[in-house]
N, C-alpha and C positions, 0 to 999 in steps of 0.2 A: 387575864382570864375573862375579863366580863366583854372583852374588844371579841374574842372569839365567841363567847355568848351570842351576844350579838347578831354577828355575822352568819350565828348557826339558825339565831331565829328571823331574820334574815328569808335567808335562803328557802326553810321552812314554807315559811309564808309565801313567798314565791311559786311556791312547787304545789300549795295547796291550791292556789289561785290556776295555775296550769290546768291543774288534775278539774277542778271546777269545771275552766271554760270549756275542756274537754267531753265532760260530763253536756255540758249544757247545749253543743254541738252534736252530741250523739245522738239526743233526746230533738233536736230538732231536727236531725236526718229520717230517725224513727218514726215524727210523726207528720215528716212531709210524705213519707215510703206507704204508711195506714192510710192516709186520706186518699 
C-alpha cells in the first residue's frame, strides 16, 4: 500500500509542477502580448 502511496504522490507532485510552469508560461505570454 504505501509503494502505491507513493507513486500517487508521485505523480501528484509532478502534475502540480506541469500545471505551475504552464501557469508561469501563460503569464509571460500575457505580459509580453500588454507591453
Amino acid at each position: 500500500m504505501k509503494e502505491v502511496q507513493k507513486s500517487t504522490v508521485q505523480q501528484s507532485v509532478a502534475y502540480t509542477q506541469a500545471v505551475v510552469s504552464l501557469e508561469r508560461k501563460k503569464a509571460k505570454a500575457a505580459r509580453c502580448m500588454f507591453e
